[in-house]
MDTraj code that builds the backbone (N, CA, C; nanometers):
import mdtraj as md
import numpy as np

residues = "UNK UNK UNK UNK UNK UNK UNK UNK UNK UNK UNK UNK UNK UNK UNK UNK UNK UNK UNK UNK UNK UNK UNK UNK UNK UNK UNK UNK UNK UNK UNK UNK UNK UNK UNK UNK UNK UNK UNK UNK UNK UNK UNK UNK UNK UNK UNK UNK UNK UNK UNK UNK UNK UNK UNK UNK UNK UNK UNK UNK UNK UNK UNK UNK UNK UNK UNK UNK UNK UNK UNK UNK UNK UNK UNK UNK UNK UNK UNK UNK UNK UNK UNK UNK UNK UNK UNK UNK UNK UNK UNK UNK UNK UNK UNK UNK UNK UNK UNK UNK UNK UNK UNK UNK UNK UNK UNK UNK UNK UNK UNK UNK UNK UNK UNK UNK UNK UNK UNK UNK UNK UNK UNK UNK UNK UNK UNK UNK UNK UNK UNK UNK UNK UNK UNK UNK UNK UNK UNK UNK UNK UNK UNK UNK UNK UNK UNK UNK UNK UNK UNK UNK UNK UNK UNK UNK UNK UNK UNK UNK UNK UNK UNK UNK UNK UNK UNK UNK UNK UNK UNK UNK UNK UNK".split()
xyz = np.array([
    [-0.0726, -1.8159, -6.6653],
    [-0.2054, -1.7636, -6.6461],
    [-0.2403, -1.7663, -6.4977],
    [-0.3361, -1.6935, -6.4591],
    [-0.3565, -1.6710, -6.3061],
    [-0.5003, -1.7143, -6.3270],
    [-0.4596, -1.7659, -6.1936],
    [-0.6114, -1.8603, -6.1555],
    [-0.6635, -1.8254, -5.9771],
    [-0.7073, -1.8770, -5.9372],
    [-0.7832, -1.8489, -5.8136],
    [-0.8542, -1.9589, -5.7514],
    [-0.7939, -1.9966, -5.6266],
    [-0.8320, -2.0986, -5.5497],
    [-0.8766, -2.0271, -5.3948],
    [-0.9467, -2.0623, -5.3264],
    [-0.9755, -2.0227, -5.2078],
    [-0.9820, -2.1689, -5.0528],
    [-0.8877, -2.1564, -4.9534],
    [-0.8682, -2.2636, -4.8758],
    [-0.8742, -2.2617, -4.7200],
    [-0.9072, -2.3056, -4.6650],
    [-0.9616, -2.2539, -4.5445],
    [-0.9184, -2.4364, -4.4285],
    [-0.7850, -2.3797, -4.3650],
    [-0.7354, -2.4444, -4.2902],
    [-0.7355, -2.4171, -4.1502],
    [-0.8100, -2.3710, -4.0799],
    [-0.7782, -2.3404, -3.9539],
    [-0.7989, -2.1678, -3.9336],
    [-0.6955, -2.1133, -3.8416],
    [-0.6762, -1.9722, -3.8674],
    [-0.6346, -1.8785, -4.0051],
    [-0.6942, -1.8235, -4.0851],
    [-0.6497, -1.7524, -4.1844],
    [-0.4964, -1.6958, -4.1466],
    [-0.4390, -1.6306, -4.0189],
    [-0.2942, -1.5984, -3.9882],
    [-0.2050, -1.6767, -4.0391],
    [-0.2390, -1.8186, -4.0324],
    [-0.1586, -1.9308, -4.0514],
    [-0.1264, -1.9568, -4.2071],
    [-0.2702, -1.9792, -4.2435],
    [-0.2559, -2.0266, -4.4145],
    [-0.2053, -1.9049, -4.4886],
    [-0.2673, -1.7864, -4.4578],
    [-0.1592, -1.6527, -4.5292],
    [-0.0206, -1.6943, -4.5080],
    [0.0277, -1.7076, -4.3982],
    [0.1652, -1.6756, -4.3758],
    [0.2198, -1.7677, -4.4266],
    [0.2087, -1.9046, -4.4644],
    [0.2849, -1.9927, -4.4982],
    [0.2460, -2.0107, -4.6415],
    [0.1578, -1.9441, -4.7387],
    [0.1422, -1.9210, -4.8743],
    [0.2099, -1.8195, -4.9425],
    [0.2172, -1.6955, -4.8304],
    [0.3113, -1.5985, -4.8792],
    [0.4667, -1.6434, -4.9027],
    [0.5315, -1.7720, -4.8562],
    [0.6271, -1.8212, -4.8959],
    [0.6891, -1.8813, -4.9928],
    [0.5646, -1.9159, -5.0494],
    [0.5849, -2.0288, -5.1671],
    [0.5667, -1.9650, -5.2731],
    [0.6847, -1.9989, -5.3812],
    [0.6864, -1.9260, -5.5374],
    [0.5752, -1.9563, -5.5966],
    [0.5171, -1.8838, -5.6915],
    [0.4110, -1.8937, -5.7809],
    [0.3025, -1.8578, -5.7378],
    [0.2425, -1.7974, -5.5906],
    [0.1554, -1.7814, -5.5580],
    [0.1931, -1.5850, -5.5355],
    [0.0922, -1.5528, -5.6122],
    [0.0846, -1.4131, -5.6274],
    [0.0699, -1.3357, -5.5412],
    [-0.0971, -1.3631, -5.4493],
    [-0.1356, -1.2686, -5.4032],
    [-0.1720, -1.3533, -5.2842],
    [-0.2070, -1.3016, -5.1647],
    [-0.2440, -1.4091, -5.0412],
    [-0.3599, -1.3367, -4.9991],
    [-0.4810, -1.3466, -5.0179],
    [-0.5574, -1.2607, -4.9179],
    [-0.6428, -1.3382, -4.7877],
    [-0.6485, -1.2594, -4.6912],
    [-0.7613, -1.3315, -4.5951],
    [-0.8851, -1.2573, -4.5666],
    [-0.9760, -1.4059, -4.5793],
    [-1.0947, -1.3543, -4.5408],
    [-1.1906, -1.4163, -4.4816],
    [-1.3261, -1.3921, -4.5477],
    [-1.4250, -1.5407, -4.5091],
    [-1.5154, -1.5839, -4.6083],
    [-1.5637, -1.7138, -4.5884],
    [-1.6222, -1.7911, -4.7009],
    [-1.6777, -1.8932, -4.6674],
    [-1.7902, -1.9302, -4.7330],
    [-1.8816, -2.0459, -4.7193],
    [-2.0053, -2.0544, -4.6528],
    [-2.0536, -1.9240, -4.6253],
    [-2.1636, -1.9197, -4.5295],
    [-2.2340, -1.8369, -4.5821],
    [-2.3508, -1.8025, -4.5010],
    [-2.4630, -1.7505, -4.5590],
    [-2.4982, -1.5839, -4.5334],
    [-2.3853, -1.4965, -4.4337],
    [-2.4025, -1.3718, -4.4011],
    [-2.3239, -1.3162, -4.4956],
    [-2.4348, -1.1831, -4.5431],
    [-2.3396, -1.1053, -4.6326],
    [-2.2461, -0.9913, -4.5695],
    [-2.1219, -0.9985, -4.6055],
    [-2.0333, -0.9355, -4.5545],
    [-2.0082, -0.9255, -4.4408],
    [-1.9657, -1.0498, -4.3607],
    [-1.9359, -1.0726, -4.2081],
    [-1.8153, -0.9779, -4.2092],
    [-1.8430, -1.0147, -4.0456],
    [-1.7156, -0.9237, -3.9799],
    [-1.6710, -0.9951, -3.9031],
    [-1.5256, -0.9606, -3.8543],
    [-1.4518, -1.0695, -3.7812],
    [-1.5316, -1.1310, -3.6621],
    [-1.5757, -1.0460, -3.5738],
    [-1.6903, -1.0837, -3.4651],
    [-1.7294, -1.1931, -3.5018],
    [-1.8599, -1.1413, -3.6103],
    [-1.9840, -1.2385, -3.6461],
    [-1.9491, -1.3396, -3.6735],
    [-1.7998, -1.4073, -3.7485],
    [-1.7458, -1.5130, -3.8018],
    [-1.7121, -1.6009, -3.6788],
    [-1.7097, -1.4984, -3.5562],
    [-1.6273, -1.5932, -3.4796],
    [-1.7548, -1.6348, -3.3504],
    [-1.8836, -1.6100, -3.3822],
    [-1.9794, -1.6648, -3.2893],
    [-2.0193, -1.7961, -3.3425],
    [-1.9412, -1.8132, -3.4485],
    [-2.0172, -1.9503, -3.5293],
    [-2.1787, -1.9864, -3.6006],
    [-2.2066, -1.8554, -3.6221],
    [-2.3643, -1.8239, -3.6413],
    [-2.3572, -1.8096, -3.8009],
    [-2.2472, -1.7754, -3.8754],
    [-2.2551, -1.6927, -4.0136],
    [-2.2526, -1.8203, -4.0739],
    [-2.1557, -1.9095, -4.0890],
    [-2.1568, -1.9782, -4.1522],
    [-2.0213, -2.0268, -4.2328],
    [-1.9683, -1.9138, -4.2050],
    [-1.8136, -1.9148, -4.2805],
    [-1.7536, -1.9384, -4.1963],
    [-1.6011, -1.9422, -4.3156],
    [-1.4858, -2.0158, -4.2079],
    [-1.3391, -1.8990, -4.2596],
    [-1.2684, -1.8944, -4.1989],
    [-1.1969, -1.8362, -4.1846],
    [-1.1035, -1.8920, -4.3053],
    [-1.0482, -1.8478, -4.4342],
    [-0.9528, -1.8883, -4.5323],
    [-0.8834, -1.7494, -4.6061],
    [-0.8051, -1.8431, -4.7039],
    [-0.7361, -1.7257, -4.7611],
    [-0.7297, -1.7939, -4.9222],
    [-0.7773, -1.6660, -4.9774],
    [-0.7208, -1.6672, -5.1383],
    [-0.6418, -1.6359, -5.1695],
    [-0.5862, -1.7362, -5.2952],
    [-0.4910, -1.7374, -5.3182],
    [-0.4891, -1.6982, -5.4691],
    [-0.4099, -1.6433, -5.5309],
    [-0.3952, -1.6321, -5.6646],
    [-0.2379, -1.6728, -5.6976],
    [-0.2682, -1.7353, -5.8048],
    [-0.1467, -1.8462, -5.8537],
    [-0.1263, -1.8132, -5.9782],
    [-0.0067, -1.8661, -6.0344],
    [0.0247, -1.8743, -6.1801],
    [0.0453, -1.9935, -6.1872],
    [-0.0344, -2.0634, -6.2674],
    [-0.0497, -2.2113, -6.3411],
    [0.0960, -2.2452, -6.3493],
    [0.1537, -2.1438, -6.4414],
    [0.2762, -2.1810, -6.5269],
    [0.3934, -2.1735, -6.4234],
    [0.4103, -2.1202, -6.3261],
    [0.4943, -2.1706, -6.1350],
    [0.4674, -2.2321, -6.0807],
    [0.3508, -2.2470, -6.0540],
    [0.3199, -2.3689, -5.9879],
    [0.2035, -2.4361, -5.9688],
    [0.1604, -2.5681, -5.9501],
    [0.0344, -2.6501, -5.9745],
    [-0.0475, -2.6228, -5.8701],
    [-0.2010, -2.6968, -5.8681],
    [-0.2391, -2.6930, -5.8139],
    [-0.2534, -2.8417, -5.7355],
    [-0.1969, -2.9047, -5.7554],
    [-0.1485, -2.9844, -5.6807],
    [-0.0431, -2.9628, -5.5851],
    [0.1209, -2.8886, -5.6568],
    [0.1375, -2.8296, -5.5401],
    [0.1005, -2.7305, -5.4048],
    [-0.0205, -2.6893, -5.4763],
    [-0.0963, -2.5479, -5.3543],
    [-0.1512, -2.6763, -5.2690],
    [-0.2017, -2.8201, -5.3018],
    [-0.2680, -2.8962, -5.1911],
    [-0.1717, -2.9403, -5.1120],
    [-0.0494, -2.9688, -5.1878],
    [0.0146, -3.0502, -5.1306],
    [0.0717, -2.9831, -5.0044],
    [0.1033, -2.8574, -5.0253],
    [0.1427, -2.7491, -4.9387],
    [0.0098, -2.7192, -4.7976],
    [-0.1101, -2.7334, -4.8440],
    [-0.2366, -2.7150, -4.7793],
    [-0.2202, -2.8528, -4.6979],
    [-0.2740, -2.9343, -4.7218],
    [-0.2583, -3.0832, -4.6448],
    [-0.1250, -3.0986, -4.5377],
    [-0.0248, -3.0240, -4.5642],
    [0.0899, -3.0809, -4.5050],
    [0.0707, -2.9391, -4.3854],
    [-0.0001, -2.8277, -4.3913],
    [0.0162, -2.7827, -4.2744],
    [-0.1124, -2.7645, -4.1920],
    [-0.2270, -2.8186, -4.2295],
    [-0.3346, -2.8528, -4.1225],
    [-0.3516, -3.0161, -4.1218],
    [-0.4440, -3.0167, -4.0271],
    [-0.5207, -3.1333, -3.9850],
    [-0.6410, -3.1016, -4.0743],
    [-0.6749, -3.2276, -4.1970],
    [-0.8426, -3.2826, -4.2539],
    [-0.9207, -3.3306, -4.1928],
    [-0.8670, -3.4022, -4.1016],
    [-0.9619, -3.4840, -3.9977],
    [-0.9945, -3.4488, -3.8648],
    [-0.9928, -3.3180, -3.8583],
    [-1.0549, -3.2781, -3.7383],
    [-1.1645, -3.1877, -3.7851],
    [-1.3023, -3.2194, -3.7582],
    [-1.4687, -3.1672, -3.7883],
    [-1.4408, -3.0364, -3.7065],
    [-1.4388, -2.9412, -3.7507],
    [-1.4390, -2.7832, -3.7105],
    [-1.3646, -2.7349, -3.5838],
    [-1.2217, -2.8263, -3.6231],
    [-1.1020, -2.7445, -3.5486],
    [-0.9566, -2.7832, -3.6063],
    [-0.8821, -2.7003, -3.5673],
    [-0.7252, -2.7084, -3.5958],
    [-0.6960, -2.6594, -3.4653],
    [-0.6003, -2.7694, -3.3976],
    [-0.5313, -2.7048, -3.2709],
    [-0.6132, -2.6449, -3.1869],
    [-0.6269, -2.5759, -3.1032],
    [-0.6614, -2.5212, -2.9728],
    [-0.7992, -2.3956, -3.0558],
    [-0.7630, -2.4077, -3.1850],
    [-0.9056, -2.3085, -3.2611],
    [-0.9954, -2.4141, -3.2810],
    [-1.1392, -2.3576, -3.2458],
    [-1.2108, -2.5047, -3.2487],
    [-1.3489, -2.3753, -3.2951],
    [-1.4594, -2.4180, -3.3790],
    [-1.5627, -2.3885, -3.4192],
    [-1.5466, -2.3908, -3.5809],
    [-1.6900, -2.3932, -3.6202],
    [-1.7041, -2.4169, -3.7351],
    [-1.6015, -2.3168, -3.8156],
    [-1.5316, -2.1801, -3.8107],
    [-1.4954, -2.0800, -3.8637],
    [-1.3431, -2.1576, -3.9241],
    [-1.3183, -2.2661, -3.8396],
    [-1.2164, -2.3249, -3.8492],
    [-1.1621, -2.4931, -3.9662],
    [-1.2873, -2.4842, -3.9735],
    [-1.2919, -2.5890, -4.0782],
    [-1.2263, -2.6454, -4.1999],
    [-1.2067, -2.7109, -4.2315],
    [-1.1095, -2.7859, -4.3795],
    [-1.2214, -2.7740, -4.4263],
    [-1.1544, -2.6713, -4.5862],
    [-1.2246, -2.6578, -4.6757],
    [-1.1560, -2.6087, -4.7999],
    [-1.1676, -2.6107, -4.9151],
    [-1.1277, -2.5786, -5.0360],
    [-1.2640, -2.5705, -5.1174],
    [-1.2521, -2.3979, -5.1644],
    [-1.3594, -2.3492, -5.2766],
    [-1.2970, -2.3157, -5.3550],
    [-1.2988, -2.4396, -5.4909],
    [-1.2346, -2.3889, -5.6495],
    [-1.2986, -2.2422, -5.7090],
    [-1.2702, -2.2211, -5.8016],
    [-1.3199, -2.1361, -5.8885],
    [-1.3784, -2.1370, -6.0052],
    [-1.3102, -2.2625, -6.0527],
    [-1.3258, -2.3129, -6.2125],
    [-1.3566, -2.4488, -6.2063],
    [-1.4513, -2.5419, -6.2652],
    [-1.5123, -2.6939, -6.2328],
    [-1.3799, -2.7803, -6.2710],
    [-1.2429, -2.7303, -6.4023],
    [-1.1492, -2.8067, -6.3902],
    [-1.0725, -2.8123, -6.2088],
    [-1.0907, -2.7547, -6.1446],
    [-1.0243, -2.7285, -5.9908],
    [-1.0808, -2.8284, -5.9350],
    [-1.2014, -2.8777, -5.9515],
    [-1.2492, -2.9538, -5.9133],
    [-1.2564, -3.1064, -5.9049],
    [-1.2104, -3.1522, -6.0796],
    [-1.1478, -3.2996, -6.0463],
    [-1.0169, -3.2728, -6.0013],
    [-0.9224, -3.1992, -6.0633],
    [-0.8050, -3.1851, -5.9451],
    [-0.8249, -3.2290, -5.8036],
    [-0.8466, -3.1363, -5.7262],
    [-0.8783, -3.1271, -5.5788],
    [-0.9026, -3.3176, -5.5235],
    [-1.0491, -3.3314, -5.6147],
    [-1.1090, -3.4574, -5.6327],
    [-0.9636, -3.5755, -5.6355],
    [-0.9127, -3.5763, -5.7321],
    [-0.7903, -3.6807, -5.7610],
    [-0.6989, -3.6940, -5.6527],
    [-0.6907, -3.5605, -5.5948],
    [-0.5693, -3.5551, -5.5385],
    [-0.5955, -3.6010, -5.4255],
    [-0.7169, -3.5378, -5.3326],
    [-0.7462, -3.6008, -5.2046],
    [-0.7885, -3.7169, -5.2348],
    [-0.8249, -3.7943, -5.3347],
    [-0.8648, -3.9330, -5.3623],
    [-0.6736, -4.0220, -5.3412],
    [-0.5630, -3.9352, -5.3811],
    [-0.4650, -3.9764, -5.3215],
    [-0.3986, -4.0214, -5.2240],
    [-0.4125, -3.8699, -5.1418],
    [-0.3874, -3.8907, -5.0311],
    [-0.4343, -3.9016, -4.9447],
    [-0.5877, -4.0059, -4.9400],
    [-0.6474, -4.0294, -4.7894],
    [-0.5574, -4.1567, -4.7314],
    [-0.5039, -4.2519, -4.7732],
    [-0.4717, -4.2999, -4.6897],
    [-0.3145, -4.2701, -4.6409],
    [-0.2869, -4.1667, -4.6057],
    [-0.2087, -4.0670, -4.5719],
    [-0.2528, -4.0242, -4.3963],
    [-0.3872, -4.0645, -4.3814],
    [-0.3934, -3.9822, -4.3069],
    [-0.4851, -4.1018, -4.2384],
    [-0.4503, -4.0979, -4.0286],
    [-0.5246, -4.1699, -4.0030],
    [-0.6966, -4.1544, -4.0055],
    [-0.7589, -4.0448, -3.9408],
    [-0.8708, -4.0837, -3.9744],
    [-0.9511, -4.0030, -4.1059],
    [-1.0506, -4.0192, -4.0643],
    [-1.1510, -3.9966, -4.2276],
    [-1.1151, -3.8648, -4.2823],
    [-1.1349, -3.7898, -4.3890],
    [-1.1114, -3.6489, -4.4188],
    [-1.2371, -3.5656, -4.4001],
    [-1.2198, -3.4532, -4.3425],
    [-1.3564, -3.3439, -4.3378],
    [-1.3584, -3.2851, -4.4354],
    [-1.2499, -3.2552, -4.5060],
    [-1.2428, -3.1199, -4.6252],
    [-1.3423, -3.0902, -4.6318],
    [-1.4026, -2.9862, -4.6728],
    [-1.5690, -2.9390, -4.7643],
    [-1.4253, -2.9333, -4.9061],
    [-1.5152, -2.9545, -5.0214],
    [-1.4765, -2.8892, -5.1588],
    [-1.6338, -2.8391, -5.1766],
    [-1.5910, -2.7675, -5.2284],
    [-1.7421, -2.6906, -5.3185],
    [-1.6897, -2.5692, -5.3957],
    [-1.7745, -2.5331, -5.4829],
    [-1.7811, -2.4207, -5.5845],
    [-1.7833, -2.2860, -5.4837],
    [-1.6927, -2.1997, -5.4680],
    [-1.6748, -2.0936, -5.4631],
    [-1.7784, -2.0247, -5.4786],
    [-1.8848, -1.9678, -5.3548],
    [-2.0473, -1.8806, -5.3737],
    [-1.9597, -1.6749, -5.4032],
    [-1.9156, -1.6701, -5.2870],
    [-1.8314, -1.5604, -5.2356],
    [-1.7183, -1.5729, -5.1532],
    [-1.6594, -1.4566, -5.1325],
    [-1.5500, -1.4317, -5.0826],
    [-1.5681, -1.2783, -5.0461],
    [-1.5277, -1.2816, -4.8791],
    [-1.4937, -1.1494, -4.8255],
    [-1.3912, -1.1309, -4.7912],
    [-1.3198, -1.0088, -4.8298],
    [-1.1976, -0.9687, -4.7142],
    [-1.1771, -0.9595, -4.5929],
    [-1.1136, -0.9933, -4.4926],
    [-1.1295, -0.9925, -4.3502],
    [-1.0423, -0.8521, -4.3374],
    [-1.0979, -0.7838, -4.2127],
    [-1.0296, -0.6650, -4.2050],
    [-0.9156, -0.6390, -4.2162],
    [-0.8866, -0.4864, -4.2480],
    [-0.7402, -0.4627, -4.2951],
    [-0.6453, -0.5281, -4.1746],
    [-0.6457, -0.5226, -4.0291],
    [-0.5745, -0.5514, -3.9599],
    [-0.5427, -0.6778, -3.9690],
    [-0.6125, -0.7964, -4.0265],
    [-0.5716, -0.9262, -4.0341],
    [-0.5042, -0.9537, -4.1677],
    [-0.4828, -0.8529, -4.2546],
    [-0.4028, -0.8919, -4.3615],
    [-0.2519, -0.8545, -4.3262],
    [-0.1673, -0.9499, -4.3631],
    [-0.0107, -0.9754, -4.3589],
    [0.0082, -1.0028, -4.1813],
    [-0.0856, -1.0360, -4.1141],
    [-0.1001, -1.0770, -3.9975],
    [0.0230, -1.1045, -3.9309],
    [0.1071, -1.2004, -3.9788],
    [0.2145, -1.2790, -3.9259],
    [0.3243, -1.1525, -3.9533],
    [0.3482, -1.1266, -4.0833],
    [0.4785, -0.9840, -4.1144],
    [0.4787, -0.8986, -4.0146],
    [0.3394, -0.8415, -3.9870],
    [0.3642, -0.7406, -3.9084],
    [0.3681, -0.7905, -3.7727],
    [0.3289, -0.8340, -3.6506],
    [0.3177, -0.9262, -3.5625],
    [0.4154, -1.0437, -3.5426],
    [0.4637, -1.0304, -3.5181],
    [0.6123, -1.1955, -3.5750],
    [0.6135, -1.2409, -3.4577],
    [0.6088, -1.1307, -3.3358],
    [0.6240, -1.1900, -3.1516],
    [0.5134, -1.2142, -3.0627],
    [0.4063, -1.1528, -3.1406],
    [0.3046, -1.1958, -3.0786],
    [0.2955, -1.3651, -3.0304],
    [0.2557, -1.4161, -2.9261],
    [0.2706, -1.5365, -2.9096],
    [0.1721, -1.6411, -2.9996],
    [0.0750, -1.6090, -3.0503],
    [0.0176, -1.6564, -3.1506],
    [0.0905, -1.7336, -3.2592],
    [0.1700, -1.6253, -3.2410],
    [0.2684, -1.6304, -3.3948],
    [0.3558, -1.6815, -3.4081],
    [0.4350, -1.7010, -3.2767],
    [0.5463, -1.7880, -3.2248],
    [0.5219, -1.9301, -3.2058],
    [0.3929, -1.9710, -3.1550],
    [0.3653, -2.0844, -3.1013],
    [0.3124, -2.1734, -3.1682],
    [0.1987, -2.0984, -3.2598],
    [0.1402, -2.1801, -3.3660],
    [0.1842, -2.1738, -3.5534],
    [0.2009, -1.9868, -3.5360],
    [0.2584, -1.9847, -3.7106],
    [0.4610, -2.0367, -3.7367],
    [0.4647, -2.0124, -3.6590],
    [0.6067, -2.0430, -3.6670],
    [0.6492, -2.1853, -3.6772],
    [0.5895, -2.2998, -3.6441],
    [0.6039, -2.4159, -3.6429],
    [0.5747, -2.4311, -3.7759],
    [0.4589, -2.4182, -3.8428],
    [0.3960, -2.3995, -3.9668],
    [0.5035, -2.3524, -4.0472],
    [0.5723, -2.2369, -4.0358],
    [0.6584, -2.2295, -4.1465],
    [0.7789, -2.3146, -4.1470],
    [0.8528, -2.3088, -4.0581],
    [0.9479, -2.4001, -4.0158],
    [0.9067, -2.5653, -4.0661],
    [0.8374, -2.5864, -4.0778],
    [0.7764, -2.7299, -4.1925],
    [0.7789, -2.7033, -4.3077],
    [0.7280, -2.5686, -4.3791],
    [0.7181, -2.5707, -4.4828],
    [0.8683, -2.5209, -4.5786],
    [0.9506, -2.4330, -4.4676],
    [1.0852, -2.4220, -4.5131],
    [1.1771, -2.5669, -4.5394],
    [1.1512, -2.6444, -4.4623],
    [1.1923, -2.7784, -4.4500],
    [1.1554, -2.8948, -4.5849],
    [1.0402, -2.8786, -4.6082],
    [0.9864, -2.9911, -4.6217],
    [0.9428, -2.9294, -4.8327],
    [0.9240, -2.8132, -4.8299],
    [0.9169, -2.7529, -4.9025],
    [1.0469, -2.6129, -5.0150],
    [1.1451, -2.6932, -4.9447],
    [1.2319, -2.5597, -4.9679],
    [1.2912, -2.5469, -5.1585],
    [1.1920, -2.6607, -5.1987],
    [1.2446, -2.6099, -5.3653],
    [1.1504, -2.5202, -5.4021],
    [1.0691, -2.4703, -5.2964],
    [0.8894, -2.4389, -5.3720],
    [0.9194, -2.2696, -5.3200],
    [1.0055, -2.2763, -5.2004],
    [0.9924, -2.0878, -5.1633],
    [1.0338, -2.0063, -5.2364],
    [1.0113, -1.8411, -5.1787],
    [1.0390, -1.7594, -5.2778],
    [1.2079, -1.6882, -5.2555],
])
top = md.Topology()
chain = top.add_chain()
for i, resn in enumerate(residues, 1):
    res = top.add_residue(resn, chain, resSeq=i)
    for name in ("N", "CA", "C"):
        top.add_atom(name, md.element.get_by_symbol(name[0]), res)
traj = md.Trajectory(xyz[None], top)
C-alpha cells in the first residue's frame, strides 16, 4: 500500500536525490511546507518570511519498505540539531522537519526519534506535525541532482550525501 510522508532536511536537492535511491520509495517530489503563504515560490521561501521550509515528498510502499527505514535514511543524512540550518544553508527554509500524513506516522516518527536521541550530541530540532499542505517547487528544481550532476552544488554537498547512503545503506538501493 502507498502511503505519504513529507521531510524537510536542509536543501530539497539533497533529500530528493538521495531518496530517489532507495527501493520502495516511489515517487520523490520537491517542494515547500509548513508555513503560512499560499503557494510560495522559490524566491518567497527563500526570504524566510513564508514560513516554509524547503522538503520533499515522498511516496512509499509500506510493503518495501518501513517507515522507519525512510527515518533511518533521513537522520543519517542531515544534521537534527542544528535550529534552521544544514551546512553552509542557514534560514528557517532549512529546517528539520517531518509532516506525517496519517496520526499512525505519528507514534512511529515519535518512537523512533525517542530512539535515537542519544545518538546524537546535542538536543534534536525536528518539527513533527500533521501535514497542513504541500506545494510543488518549480519544475526546474525537480530531479535537480539527475539533471545537474557538475554543478558544484552537487559535487560538494549532494554527492557526499549519496556516497553515505550507497555505503551505509546499500541493501536498501534501487
Amino acid at each position: 500500500m502507498t502511503k505519504k510522508i513529507v521531510l524537510g532536511g536542509g536543501c530539497f536537492w539533497c533529500s530528493e536525490a538521495v531518496f530517489q535511491k532507495i527501493k520502495g520509495i516511489k515517487k520523490v517530489e520537491s517542494g515547500y511546507a509548513g508555513g503560512s503563504v499560499a503557494a510560495p515560490t522559490y524566491e518567497q521561501v527563500c526570504t524566510g518570511r513564508t514560513g516554509h521550509a524547503e522538503v520533499v515528498l515522498l511516496e512509499y510502499d509500506e510493503d518495501e519498505i518501513s517507515l522507519e527505514k525512510i527515518l533511518e535514511v533521513f537522520f543519517a543524512v542531515h544534521d537534527p540539531t542544528t535550529l534552521n540550518r544544514q551546512g553552509n544553508d542557514v534560514g528557517e527554509q532549512y529546517r528539520s522537519m517531518i509532516l506525517w500524513t496519517e496520526p499512525k506516522q505519528e507514534q512511529v516518527i515519535k518512537t523512533y526519534m525517542d530512539q535515537i536521541r542519544k545518538d546524537f550530541p546535542g538536543a534534536m530540532v525536528t518539527e513533527v506535525k500533521k501535514l497542513a499542505q504541500f506545494y510543488p517547487a518549480e519544475n526546474y528544481h525537480q530531479n535537480y541532482y539527475r539533471n545537474n550532476k557538475n554543478q558544484p552544488y552537487c559535487r560538494l554537498v549532494i554527492d557526499p550525501k549519496i556516497n553515505k547512503v550507497e555505503k551505509e545503506f546499500s541493501g536498501n538501493l534501487r
